[in-house]
N, C-alpha and C positions, 0 to 999 in steps of 0.2 A: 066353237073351238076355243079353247083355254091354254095358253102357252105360261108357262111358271120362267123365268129367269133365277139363275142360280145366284142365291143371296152374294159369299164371297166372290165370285167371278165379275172381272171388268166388261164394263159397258159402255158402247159410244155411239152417239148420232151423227149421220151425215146425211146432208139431201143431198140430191141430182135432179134436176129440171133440165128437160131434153125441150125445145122448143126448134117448131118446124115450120115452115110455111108450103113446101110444097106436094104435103099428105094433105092437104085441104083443096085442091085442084078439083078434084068429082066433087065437089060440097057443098058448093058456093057456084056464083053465077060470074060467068068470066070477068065483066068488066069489075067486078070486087077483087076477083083475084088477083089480076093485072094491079090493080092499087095499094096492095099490101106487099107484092112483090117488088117495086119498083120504091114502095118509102121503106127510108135512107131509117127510121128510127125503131123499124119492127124489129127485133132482134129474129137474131138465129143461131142456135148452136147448144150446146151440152155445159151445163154452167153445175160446180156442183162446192157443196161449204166445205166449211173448215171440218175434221173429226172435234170433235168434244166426246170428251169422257160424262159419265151418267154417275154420279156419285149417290148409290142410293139411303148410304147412309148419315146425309146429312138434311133429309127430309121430315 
């Protein structure tokens, strides 16, 4: 599948990283679970960048 982007039209990138720990419970073997549930440094949450524009014409 081939998508074309319109030459003049504005362009911008943003991630989003969704990071979860309690969709991995069926996955893993309890006492693993228990240990990434309980450290203080795993994160957890919806983290997402800044917008930036795509300037294609300065490539």
């Amino acid at each position: 599948m081939e998508h074309y982007l319109e030459e003049n039209a504005q362009h911008f990138l943003e991630i989003t990283i969704v990071i979860q720990k309690a969709i991995y419970k069926k996955e893993m073997p309890e006492e693993l679970f228990k240990e990434i549930i309980t450290d203080p440094y795993f994160l957890e949450g919806v983290f997402t960048s800044n917008k930036t524009r795509i300037d294609f014409g300065k490539l």
